[in-house]
C-alpha positions as CSV (number, residue, x, y, z in Angstrom):
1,X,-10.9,-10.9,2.2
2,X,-12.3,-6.9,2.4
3,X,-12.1,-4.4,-0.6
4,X,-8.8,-3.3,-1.8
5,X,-8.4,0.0,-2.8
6,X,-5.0,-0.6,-4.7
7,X,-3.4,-4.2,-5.9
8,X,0.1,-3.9,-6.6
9,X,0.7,-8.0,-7.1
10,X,2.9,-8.5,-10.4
11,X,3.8,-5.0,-10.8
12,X,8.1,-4.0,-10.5
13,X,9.2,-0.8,-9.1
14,X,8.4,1.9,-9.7
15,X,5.0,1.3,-10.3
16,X,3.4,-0.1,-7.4
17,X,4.8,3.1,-5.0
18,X,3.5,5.8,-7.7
19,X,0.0,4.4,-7.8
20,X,-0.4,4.0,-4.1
21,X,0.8,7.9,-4.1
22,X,-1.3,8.5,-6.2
23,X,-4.4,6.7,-4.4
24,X,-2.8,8.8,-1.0
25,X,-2.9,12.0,-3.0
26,X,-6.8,11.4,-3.9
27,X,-7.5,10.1,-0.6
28,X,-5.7,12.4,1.7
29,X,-7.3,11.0,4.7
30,X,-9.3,7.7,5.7
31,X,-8.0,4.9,4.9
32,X,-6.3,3.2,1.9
33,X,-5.7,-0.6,1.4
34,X,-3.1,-2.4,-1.0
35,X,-2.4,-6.1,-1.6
36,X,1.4,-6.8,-2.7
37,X,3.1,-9.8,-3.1
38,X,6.7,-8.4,-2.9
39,X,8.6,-7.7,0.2
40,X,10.3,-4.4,-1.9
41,X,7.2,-3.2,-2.6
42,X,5.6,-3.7,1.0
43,X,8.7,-1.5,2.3
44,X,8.4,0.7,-0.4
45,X,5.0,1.3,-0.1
46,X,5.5,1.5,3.9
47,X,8.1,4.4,3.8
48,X,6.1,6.1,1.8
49,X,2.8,6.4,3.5
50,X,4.6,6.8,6.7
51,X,6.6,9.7,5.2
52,X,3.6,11.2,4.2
53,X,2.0,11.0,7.5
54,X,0.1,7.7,7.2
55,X,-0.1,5.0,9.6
56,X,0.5,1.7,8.3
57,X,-0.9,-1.6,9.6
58,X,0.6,-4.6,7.6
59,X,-1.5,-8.2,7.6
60,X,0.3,-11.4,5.7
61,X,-1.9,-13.1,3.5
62,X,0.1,-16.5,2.4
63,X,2.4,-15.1,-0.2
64,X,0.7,-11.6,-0.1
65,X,0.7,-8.6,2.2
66,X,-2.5,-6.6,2.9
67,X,-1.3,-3.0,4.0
68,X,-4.4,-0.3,5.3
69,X,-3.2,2.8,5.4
70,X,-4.9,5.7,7.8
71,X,-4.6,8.9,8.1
């Protein structure tokens, strides 16, 4: 597996959407990746990049999601 910018796993909402903004917000282009292991934070997290502009690619991992996010 490649070199995740942001894991989310085990983390409840809020929380996993305010750091990947935050990560977006620091990055502002490129590309960002985050692991989750919730479908609510996947969507979460989705909605929010692509309301900010970023495209959003989403791989399953077994029980886990890797999302990479490019701008």
């Amino acid at each position: 597996m490649r070199e995740v910018d942001v894991d989310v796993c085990g983390l409840v909402c809020p929380e996993p959407v305010l750091l990947v903004k935050k990560a977006l917000e620091a990055k502002t282009q490129g590309t960002v990746t985050v692991l989750a292991d919730s479908e609510a934070a996947r969507e979460n997290i989705k909605r929010l990049a692509t309301g900010k502009g970023w495209t959003v690619k989403v791989e399953e991992q077994g029980e886990q999601w890797l999302l990479t996010l490019t701008k």
